[in-house]
N, CA and C atoms of all chains as a GROMACS GRO file, in nm:
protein
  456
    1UNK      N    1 -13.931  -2.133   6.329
    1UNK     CA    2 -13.915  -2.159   6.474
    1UNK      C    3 -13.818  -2.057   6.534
    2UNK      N    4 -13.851  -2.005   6.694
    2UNK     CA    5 -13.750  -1.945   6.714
    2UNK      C    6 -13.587  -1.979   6.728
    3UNK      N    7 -13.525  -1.887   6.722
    3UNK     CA    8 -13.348  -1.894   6.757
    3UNK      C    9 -13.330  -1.950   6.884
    4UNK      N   10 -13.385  -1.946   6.960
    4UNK     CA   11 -13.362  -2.029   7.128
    4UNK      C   12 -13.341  -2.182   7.085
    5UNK      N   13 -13.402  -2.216   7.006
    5UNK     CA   14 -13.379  -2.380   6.964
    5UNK      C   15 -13.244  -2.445   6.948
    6UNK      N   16 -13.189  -2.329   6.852
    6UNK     CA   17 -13.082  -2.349   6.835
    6UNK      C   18 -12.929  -2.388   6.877
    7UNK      N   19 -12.924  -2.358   7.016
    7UNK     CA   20 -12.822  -2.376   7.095
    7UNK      C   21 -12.833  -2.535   7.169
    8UNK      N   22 -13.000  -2.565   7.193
    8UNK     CA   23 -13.012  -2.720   7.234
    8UNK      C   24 -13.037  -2.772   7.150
    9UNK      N   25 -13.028  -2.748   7.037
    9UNK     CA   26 -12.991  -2.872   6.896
    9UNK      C   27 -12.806  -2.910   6.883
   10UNK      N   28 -12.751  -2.762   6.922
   10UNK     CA   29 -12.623  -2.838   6.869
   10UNK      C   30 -12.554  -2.872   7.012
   11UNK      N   31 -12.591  -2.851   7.133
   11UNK     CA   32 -12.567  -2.927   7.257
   11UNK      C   33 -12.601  -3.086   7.237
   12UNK      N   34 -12.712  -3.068   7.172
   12UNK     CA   35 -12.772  -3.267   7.147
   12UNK      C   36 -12.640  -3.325   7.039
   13UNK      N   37 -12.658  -3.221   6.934
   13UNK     CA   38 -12.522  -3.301   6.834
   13UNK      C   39 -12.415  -3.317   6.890
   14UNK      N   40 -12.341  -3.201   6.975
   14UNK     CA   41 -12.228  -3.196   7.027
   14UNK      C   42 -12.195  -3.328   7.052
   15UNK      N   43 -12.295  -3.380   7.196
   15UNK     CA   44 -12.306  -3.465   7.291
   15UNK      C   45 -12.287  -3.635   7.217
   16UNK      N   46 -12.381  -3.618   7.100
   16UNK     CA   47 -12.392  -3.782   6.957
   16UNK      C   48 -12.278  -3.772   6.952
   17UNK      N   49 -12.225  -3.675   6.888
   17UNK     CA   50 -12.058  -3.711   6.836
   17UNK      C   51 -11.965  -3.711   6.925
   18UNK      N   52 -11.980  -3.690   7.075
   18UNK     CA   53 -11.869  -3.678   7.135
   18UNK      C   54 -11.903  -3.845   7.183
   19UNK      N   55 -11.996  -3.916   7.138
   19UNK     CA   56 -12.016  -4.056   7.224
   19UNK      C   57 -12.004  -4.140   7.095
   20UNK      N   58 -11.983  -4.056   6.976
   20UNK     CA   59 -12.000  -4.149   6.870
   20UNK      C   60 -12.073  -4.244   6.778
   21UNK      N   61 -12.225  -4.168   6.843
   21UNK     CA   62 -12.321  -4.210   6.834
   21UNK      C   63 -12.386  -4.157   6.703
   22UNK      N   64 -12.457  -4.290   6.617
   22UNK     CA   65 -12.497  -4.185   6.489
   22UNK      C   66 -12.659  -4.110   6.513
   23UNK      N   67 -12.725  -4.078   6.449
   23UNK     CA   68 -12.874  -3.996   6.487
   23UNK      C   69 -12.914  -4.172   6.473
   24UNK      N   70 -12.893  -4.246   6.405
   24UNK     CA   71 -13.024  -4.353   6.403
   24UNK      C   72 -12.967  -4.413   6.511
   25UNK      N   73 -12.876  -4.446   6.608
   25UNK     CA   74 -12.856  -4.499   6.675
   25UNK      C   75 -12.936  -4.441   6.779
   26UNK      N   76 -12.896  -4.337   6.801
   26UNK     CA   77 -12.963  -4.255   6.949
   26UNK      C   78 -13.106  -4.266   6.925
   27UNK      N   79 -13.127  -4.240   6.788
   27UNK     CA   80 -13.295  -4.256   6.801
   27UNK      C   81 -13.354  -4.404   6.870
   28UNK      N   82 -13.285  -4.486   6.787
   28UNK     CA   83 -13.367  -4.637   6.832
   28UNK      C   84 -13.328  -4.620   7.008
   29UNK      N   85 -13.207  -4.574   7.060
   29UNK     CA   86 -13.205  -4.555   7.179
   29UNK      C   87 -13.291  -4.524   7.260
   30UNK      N   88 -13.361  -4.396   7.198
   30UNK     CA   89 -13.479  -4.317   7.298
   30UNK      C   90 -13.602  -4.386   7.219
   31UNK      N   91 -13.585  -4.399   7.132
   31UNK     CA   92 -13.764  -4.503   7.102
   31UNK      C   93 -13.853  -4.328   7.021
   32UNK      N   94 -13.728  -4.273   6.968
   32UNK     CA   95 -13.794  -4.164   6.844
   32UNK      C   96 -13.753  -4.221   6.732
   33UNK      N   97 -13.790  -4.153   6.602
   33UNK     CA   98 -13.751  -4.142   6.459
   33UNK      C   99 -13.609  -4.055   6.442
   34UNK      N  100 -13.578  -4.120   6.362
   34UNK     CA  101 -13.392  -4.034   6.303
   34UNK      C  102 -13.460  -3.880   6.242
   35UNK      N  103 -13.566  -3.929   6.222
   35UNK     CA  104 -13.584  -3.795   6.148
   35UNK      C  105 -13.634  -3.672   6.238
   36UNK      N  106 -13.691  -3.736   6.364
   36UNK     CA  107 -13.671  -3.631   6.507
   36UNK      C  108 -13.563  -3.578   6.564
   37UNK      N  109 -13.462  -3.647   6.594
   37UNK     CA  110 -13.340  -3.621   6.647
   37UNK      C  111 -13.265  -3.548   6.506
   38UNK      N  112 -13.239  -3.544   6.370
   38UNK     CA  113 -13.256  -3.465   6.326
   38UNK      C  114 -13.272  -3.321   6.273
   39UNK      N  115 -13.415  -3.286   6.320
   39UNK     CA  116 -13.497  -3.209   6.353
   39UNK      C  117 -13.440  -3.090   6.472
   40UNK      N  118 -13.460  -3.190   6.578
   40UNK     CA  119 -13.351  -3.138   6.712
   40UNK      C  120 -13.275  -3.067   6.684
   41UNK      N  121 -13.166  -3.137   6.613
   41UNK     CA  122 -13.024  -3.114   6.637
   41UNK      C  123 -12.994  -2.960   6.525
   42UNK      N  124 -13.122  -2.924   6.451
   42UNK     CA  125 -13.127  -2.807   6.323
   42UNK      C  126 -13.229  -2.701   6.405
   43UNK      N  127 -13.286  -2.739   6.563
   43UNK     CA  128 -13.352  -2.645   6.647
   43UNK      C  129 -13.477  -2.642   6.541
   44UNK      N  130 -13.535  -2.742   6.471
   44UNK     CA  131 -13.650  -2.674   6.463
   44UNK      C  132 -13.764  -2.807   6.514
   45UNK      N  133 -13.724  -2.836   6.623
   45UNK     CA  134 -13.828  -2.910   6.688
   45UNK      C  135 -13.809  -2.858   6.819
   46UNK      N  136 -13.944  -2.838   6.934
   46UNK     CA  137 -13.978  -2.810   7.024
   46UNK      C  138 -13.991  -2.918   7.133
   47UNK      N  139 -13.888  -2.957   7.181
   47UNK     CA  140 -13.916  -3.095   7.264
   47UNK      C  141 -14.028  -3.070   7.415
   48UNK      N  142 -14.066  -3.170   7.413
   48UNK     CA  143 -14.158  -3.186   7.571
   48UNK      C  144 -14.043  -3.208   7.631
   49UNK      N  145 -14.036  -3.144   7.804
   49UNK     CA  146 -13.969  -3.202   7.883
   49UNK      C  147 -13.932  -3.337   7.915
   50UNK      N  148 -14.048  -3.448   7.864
   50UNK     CA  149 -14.012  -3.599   7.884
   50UNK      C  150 -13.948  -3.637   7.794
   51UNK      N  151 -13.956  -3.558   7.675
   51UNK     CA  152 -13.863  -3.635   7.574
   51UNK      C  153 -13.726  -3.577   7.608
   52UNK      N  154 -13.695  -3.434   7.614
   52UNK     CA  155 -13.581  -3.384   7.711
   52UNK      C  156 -13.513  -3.524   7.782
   53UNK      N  157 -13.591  -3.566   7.870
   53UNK     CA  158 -13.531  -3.671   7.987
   53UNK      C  159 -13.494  -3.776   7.883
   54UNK      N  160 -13.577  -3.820   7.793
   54UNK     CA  161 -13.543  -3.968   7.733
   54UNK      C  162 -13.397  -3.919   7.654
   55UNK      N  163 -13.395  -3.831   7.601
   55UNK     CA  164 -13.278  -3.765   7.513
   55UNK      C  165 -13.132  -3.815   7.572
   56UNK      N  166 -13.152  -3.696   7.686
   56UNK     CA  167 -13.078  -3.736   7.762
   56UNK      C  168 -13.053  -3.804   7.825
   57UNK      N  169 -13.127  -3.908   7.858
   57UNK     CA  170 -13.082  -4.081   7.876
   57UNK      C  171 -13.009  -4.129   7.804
   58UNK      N  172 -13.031  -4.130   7.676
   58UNK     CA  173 -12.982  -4.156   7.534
   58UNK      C  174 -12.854  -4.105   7.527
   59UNK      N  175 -12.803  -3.968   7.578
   59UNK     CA  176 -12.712  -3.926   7.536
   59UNK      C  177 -12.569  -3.913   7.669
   60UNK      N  178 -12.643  -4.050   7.797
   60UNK     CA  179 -12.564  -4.035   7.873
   60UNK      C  180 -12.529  -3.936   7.957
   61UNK      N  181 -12.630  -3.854   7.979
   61UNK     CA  182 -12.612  -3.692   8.042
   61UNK      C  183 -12.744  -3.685   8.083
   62UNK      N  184 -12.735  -3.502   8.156
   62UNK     CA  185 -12.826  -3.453   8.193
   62UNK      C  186 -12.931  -3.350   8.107
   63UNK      N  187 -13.049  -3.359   8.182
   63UNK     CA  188 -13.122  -3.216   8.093
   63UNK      C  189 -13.075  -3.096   8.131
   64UNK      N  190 -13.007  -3.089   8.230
   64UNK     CA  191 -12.977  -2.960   8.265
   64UNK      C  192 -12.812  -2.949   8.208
   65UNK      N  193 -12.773  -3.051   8.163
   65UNK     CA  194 -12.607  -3.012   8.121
   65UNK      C  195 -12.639  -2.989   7.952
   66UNK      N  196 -12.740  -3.057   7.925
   66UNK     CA  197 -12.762  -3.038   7.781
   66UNK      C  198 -12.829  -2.892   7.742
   67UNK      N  199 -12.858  -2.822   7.886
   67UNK     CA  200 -12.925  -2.674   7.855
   67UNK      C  201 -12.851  -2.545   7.930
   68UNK      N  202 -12.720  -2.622   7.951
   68UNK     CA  203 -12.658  -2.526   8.012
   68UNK      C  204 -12.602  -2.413   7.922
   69UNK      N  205 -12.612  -2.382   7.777
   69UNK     CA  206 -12.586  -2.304   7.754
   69UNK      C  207 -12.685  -2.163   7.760
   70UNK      N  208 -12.796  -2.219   7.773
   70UNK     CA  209 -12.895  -2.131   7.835
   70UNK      C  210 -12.891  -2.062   7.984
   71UNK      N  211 -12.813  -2.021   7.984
   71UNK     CA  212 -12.737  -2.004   8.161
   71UNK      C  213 -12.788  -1.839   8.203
   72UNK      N  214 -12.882  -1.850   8.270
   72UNK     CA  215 -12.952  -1.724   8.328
   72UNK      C  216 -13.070  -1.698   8.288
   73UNK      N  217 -13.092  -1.573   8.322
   73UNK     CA  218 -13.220  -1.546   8.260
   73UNK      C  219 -13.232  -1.465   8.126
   74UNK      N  220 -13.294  -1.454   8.026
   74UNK     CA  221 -13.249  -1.388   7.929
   74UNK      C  222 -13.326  -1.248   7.939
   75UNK      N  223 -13.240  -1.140   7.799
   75UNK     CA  224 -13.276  -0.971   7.869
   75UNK      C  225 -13.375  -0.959   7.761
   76UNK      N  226 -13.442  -1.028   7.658
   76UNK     CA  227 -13.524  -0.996   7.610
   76UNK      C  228 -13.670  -1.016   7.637
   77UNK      N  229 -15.055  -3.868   8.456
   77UNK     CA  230 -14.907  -3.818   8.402
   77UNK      C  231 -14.774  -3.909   8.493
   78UNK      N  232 -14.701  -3.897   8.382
   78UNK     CA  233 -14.562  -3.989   8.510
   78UNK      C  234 -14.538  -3.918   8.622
   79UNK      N  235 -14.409  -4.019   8.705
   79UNK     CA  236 -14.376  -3.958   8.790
   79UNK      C  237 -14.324  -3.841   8.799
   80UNK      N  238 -14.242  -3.902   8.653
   80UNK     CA  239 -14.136  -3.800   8.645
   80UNK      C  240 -14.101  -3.644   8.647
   81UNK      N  241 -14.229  -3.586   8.632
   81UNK     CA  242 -14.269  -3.451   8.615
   81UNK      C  243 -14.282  -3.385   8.784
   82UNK      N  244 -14.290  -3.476   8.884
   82UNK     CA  245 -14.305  -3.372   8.994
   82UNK      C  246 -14.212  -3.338   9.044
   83UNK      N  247 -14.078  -3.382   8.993
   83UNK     CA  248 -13.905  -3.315   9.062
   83UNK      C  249 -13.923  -3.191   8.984
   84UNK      N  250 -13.972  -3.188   8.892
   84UNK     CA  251 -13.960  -3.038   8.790
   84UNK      C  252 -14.113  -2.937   8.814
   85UNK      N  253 -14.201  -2.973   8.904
   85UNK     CA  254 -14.262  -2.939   8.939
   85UNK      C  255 -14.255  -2.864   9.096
   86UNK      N  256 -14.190  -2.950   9.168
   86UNK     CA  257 -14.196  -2.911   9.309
   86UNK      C  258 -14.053  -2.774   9.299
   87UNK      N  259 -13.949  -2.801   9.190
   87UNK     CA  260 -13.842  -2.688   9.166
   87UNK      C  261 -13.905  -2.631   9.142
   88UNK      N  262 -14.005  -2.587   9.062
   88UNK     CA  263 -14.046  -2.439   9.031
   88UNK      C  264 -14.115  -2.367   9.131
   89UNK      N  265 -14.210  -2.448   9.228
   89UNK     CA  266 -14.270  -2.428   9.315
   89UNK      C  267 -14.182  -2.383   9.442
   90UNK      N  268 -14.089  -2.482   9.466
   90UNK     CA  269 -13.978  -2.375   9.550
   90UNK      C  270 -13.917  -2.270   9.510
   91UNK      N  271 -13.889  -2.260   9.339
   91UNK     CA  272 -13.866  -2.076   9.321
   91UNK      C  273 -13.950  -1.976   9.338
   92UNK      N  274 -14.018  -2.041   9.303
   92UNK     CA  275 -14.125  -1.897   9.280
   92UNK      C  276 -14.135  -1.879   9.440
   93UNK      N  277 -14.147  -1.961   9.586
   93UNK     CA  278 -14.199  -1.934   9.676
   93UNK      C  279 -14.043  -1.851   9.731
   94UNK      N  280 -13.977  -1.905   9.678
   94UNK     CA  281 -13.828  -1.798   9.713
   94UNK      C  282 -13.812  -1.679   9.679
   95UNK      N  283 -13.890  -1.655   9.510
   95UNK     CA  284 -13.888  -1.502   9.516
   95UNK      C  285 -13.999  -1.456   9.561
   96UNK      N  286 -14.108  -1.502   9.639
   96UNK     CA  287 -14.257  -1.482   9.697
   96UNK      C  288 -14.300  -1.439   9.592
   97UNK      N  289 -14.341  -1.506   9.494
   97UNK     CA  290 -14.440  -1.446   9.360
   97UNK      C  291 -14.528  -1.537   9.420
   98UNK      N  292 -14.673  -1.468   9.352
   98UNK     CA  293 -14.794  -1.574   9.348
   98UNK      C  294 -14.787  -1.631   9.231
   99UNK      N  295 -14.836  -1.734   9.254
   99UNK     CA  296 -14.888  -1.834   9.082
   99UNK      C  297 -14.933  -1.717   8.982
  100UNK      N  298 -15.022  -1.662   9.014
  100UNK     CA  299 -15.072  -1.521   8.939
  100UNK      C  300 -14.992  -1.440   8.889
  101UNK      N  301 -14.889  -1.399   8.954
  101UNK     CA  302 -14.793  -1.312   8.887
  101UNK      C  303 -14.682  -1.335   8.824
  102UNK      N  304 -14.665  -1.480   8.923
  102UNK     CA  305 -14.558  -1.592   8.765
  102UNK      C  306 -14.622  -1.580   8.657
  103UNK      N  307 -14.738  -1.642   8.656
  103UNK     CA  308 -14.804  -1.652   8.530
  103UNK      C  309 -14.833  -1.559   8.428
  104UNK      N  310 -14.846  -1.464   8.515
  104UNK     CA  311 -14.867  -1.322   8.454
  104UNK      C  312 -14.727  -1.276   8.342
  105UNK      N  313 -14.641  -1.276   8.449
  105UNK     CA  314 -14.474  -1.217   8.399
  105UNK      C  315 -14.415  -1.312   8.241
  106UNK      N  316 -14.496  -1.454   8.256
  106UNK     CA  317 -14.422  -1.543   8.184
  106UNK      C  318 -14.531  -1.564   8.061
  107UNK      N  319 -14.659  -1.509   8.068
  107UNK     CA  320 -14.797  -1.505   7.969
  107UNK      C  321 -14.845  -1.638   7.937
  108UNK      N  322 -14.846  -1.706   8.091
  108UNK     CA  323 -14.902  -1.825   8.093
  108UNK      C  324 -15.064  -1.769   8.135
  109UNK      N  325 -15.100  -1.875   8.197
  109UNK     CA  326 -15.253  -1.899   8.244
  109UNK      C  327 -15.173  -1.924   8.381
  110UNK      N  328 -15.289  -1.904   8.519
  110UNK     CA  329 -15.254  -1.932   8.634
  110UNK      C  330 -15.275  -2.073   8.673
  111UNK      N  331 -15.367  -2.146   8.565
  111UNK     CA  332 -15.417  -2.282   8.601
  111UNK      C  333 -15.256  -2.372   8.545
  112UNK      N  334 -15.215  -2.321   8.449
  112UNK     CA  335 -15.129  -2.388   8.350
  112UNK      C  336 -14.976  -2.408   8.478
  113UNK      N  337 -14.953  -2.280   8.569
  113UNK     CA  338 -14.860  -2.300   8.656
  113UNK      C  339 -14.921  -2.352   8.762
  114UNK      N  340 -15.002  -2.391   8.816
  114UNK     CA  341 -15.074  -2.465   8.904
  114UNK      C  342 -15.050  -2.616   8.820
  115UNK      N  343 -15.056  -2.650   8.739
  115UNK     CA  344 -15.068  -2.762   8.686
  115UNK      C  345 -14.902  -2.794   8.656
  116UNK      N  346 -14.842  -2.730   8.617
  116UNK     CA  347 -14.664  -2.765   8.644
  116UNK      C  348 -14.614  -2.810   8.806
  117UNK      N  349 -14.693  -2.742   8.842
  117UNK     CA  350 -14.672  -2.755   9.030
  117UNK      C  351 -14.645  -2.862   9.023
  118UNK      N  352 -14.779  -2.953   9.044
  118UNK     CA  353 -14.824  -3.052   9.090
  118UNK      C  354 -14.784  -3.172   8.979
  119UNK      N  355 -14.688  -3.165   8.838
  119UNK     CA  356 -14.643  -3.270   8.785
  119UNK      C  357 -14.745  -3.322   8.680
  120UNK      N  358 -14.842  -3.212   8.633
  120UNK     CA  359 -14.964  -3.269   8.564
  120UNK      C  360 -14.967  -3.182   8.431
  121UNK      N  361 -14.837  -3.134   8.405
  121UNK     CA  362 -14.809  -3.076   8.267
  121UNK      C  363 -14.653  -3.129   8.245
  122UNK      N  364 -14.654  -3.124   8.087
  122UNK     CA  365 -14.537  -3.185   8.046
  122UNK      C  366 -14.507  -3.018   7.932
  123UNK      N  367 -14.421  -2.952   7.992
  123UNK     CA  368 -14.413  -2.847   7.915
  123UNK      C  369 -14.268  -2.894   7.790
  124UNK      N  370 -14.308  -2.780   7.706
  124UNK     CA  371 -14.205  -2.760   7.616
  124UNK      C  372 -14.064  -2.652   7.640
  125UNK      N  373 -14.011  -2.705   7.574
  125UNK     CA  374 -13.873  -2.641   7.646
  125UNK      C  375 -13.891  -2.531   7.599
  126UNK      N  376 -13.963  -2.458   7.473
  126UNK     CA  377 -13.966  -2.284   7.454
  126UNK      C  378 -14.042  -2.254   7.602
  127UNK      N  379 -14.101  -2.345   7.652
  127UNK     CA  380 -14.191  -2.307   7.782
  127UNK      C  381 -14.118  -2.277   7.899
  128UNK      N  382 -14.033  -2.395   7.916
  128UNK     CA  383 -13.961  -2.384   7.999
  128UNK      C  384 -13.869  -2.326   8.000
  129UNK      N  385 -13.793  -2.230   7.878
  129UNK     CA  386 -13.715  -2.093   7.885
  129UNK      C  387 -13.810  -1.988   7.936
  130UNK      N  388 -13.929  -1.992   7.897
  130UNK     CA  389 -13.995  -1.851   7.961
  130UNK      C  390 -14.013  -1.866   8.079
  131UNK      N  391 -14.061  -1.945   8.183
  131UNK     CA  392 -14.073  -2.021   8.284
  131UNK      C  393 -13.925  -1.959   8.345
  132UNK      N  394 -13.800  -2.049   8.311
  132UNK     CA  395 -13.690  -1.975   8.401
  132UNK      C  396 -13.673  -1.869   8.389
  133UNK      N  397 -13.683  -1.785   8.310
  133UNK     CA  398 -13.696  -1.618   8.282
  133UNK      C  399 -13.751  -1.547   8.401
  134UNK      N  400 -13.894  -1.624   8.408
  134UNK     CA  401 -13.997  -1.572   8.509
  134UNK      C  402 -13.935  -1.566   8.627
  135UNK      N  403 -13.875  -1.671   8.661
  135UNK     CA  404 -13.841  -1.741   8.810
  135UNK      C  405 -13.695  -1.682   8.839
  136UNK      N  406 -13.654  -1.585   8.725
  136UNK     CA  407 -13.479  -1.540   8.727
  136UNK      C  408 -13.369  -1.631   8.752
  137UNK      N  409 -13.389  -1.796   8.692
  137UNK     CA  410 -13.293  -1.878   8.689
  137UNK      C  411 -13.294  -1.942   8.527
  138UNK      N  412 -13.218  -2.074   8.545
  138UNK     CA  413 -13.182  -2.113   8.396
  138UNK      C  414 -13.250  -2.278   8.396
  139UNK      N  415 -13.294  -2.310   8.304
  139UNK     CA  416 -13.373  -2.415   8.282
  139UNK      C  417 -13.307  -2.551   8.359
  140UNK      N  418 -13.114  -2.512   8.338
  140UNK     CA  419 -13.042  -2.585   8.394
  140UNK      C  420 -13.028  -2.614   8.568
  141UNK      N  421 -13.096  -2.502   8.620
  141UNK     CA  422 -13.082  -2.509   8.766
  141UNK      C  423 -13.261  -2.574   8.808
  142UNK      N  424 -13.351  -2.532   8.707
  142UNK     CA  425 -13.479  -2.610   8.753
  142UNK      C  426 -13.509  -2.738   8.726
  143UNK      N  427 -13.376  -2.833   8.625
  143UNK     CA  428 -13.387  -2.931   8.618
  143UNK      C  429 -13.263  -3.049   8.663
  144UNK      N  430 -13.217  -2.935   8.762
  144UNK     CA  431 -13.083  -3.028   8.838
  144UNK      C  432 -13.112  -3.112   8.906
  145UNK      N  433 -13.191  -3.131   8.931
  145UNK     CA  434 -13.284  -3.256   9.019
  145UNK      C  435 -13.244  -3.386   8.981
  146UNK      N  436 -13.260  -3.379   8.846
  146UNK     CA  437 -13.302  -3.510   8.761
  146UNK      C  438 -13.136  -3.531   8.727
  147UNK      N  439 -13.020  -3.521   8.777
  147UNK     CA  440 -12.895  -3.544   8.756
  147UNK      C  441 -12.828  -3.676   8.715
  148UNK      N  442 -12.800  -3.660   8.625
  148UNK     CA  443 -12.706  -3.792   8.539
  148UNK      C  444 -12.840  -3.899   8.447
  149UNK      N  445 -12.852  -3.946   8.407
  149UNK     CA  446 -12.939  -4.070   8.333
  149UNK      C  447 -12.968  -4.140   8.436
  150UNK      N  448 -13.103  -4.161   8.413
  150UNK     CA  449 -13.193  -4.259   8.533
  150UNK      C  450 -13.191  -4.411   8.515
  151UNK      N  451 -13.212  -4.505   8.558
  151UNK     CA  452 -13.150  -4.641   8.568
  151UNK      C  453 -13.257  -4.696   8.517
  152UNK      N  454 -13.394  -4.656   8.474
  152UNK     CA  455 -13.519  -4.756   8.420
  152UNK      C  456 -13.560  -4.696   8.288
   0.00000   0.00000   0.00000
């Protein structure tokens, strides 16, 4: 999978541990598998935008604060 | 498709008409299909977030500003 993943996997972890939340918790939260969120959080899953939203329901935040490290446009 | 997709639909549709691109040449720049950004328009695609990095690329913003809409966790 590409390297772009990577930065919104550990924005998602960041976000679990700063709420204290374990992966199976957040999962039953959003109504995924632990082994998705997971997945996520190691960038090698490709989320749909709706799951984006449920995530971040889950994680008490936004989709756009959870992708803010993606900030601009990129030069490649 | 849900609702939820036409706040992230009608944002892209106001960028692109801000930098006056056609659907065609978004699509073009970002190596979509022209039907595929016609269909984000209108809330009838649920893209993936590698999508939606190429997508803000196209549009010269950050995934974070096309999905500021949807701010804080939704109440349902």
């Amino acid at each position: 999978m590409p390297k772009s993943l990577l930065p919104l996997g550990r924005a998602i972890k960041q976000r679990r541990d700063a709420l204290g939340l374990s992966q199976e918790s957040l999962a039953e939260q959003c109504g995924f598998d632990r082994t998705y969120i997971s997945m996520l959080e190691r960038g090698r899953r490709n989320p749909s935008f709706l799951n984006l939203l449920r995530l971040a329901d889950g994680l008490k935040t936004s989709v756009a604060q959870l992708t803010e490290v993606y900030d601009g446009p990129s030069t490649d």
